[in-house]
N, C-alpha and C positions, 0 to 999 in steps of 0.2 A: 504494500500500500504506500504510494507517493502522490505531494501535490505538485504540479508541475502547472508551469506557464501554457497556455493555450489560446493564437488568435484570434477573438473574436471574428466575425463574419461581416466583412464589410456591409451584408444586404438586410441586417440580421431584423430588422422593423419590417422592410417588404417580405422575410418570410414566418414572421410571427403572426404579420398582420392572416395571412396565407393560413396559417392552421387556427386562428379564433385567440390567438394568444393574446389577450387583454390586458395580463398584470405582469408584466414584465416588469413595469417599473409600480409600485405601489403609494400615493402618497409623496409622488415624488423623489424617492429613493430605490433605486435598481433593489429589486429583488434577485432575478434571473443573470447570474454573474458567468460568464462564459472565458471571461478572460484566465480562466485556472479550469484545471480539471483535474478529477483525482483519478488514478490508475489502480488497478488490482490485481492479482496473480488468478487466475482459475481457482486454485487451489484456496486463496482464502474466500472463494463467493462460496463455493460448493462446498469447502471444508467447513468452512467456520461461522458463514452469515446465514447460507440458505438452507443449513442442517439447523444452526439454533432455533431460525425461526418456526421450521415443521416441528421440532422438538417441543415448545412453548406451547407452541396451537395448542399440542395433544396436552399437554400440563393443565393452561387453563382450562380447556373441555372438561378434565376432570377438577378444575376445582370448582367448575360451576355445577356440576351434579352432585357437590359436595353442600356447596351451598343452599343449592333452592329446598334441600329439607329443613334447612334448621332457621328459624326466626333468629336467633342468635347471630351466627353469622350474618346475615342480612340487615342488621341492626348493626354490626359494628361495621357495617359497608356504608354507612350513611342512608338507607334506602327506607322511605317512609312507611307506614304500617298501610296506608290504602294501595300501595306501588307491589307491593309484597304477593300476591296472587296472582295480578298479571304477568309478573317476571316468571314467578311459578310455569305455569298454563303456558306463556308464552317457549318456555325449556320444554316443560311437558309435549308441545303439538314440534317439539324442533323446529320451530319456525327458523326459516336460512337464513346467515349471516350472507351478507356480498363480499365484503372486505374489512380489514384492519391495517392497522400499522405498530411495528416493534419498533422501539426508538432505541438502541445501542452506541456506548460507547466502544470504540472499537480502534485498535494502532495499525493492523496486521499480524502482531505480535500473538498478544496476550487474546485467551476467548474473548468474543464480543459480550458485554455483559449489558444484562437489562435495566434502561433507566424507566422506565415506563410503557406501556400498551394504549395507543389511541385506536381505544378498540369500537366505539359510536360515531363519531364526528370526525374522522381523519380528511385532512386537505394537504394540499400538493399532489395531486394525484394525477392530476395533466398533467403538471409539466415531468413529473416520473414516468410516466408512459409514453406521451406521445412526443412533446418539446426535445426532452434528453433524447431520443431515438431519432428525431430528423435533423437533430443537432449531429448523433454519431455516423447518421449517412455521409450527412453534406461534406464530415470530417475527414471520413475516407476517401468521400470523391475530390476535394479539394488535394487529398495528397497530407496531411498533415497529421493523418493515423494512418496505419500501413490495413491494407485489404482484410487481413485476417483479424482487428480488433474485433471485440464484441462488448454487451452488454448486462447485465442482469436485467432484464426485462422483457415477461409475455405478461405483460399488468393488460394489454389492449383485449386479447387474444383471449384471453381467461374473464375479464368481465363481462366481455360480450357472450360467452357461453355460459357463464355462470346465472347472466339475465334471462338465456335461455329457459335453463332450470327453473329458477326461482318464477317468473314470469307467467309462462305456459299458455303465454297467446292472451292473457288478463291485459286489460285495461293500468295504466301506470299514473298514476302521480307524482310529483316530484316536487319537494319545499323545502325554501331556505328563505333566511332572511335577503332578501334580493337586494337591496342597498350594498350589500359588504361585495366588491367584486370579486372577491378571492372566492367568496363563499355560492355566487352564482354563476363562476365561470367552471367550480369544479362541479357542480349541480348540472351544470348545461353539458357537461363530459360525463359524466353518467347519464343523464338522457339519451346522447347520441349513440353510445352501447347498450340501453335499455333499447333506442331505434333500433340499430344494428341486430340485435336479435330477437326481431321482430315484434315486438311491442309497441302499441298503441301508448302514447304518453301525452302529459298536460302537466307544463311547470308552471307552479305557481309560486305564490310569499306565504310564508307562515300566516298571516292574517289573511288571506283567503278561507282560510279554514274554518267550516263553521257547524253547526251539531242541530240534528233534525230528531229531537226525542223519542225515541223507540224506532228510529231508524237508521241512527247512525250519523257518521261525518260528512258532508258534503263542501262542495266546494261553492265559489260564487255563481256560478250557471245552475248548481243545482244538482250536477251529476254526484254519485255517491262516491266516494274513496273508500273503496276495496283494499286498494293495495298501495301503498304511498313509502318513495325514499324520501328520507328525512335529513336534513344535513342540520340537524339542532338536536341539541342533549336531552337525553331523557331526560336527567336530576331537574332542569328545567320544564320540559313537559308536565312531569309528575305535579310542578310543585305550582301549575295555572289552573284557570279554572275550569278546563275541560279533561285535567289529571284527575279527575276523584270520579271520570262519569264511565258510569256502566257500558255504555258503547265502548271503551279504549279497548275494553278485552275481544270485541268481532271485530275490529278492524284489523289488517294486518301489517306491519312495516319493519322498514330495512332500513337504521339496522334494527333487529329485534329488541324485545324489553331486555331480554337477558343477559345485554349485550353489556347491560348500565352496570350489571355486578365486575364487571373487567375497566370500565371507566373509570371506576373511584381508584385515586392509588391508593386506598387500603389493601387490593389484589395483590401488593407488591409484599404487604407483610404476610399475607396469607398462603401466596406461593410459596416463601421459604418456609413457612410452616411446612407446608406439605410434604417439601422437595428440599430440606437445608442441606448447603452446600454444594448442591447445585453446579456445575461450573458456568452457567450463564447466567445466574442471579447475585445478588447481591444481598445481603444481612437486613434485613427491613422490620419496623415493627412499627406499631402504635404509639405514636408520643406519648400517653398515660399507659403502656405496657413498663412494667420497672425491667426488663427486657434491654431496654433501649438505649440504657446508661451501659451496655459493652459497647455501645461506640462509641464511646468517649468525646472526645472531641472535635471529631472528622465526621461529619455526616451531612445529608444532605435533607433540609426540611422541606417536606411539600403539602398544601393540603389536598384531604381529598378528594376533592373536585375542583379541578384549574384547568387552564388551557394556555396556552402560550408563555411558558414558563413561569404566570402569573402569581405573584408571591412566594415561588422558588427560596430557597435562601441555602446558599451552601456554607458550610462552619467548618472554617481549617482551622483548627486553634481558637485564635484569637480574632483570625480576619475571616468576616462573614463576606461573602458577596451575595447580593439580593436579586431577585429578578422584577420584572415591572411590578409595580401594583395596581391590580385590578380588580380589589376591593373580596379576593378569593377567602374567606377562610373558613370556620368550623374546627374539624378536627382535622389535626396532622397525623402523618408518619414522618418517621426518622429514615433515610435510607444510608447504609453505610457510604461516605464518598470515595467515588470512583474519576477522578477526571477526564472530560473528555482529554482526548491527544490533541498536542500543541504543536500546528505546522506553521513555526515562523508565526507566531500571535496569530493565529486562525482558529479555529475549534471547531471539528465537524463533529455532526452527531449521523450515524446511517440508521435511516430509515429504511426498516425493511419491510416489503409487502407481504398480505396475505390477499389471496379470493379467495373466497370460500373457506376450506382448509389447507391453500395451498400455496405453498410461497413464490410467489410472482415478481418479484424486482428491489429495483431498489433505489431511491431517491436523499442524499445527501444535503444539509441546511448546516451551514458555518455562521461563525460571529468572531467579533474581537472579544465579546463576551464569552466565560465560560457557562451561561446559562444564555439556551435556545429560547428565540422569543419572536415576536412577531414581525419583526425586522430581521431575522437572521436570512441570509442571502441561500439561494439555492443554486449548486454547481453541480455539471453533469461530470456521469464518470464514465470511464471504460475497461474495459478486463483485455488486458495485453499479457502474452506470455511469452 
């Protein structure tokens, strides 16, 4: 694993504009950084990143059938007492997961180790799929990767079959907060794979949504939502006012309710419960676990339910470093700290994909910060051997 200098593409606006790439730059601030690329060996995607990640799936699978018997556990998940049955029911019918994302610290070195699971609401999902991959075309045909590079990524290929499955010729809905562009341009790339394999679709806004008593959700036309991806949190959902209504349990959606028990980082102290030692986890508990005091001084606090590194705070000793505040809190975990690797002050964290149950690619986000945040740049990679 290396970061190395990579030319940007002199046309690189006429051909973003070309695949719907809208947030290139977010706010003013490049996101989409092409001037660096990171390189891999075969050996660390298939050894160490695309084994972990199949490895994890099947982990948490079983820690969610661990889960949905006991009130207990789902109580130290943060999950409400009216939330609690549909998670149930929702595991019970295996309603299908589409996707997830593993978030790893990783050198090439050492195992890739788990910082967290964006297992409901994961984004960057275009530009891991489709942006990176006409990025590594253009690379080769320009001459500036040799013919033989490759990539870790069938993210395209597998969620269009995966919409397949899940789908079955149903009607699709699809909502997000449509203001956020990040969050309706990857809404709009799930649509066009929910199109792709063949599905009838209608993207809407979270406020579109609306409840016809004893007959369910409908939208503003009127038609009924059967089947709906959702690109917003359960923990959210639950806690409005159409979380407490008897309709939530017939309708169906992607990701599933079940999905919420893998979104709290609670799951991170729970996995090592199940699995301590692990060589892909990392030492985690409950900040009121008396547990938590073996990691003395080095840990990394998260609450949890956050998103974008938001109220992160990692504790080396003495010097804390924080991540945004975005007003996250409740209950924490401690998770023992692990640093991301330092390329010349850069700090990539690799995101690894899942469809389904299956590991599909991989999408990398840096910063000068050692905690990922909403600002952290996203650079594509290639597996050269």
């Amino acid at each position: 694993m290396r970061r190395e200098a990579s030319v940007p593409r002199a046309d690189f606006a006429e051909q973003a504009a070309k695949i719907g790439f809208a947030f290139a730059h977010i706010d003013g601030e490049a996101y989409w950084d092409e001037s660096v690329r990171y390189v891999f060996s075969r050996r660390e995607i298939e050894d160490d990143l695309e084994a972990a990640t199949g490895e994890l799936a099947a982990l948490c699978h079983e820690l969610v059938r661990r889960i949905v018997v006991t009130e207990r556990m789902m109580a130290r998940l943060g999950v409400p007492d009216h939330a609690r049955d549909v998670i149930a029911e929702s595991w019970s019918r295996r309603d299908p997961a589409l996707y997830g994302r593993f978030d790893f610290a990783y050198d090439g070195k050492a195992p890739p180790k788990l910082l967290e699971y964006n297992a409901d609401t994961p984004t960057s999902l275009f530009e891991s799929s489709v942006v990176q991959w006409f990025w590594l075309e253009q690379m080769i045909a320009s001459g500036q990767l040799p013919p033989g590079a490759d990539q870790f990524n069938s993210l395209h290929e597998k969620l269009v079959a995966r919409w397949g499955r899940i789908g079955a010729g149903r009607f699709l809905h699809l909502a997000c907060l449509r203001d956020s562009v990040e969050d309706s341009g990857t809404t709009a790339y799930v649509e066009e794979c929910a199109r792709q394999a063949g599905l009838q679709t209608s993207l809407i806004d979270m406020g579109d949504i609306g409840l016809a008593p004893g007959r369910g959700f409908i939208d503003r036309s009127g038609r009924d939502i059967a089947l709906m991806f959702k690109l917003y949190p359960w923990e959210w959902m639950f806690g409005e006012a159409f979380g407490k209504a008897p309709e939530l349990r017939a309708a169906r959606f992607v990701e599933p309710a079940w999905k919420m028990l893998l979104s709290s980082k609670g799951m991170l102290a729970l996995l090592w419960e199940i699995a301590p030692g692990h060589p892909n986890l990392l030492p985690c508990f409950f900040e009121d676990d008396p547990r938590a005091a073996e990691l003395g001084t080095r840990f990394a606090r998260k609450p949890l339910f956050s998103r974008e590194g938001g109220n992160v705070e990692l504790h080396d000793g003495d010097r804390v470093v924080a991540g945004p505040d975005l007003a996250y809190g409740g209950r924490f975990v401690r998770q023992a700290l692990n640093p991301l690797p330092d390329f010349s002050g850069n700090y990539p964290v690799c995101g690894c994909w899942l469809v389904g149950d299956e590991p599909a690619g991989l999408g990398l986000r840096e910063d000068v910060s050692p905690v990922t945040g909403n600002r952290s740049r996203f650079v594509p990679h290639a597996i050269l051997d």
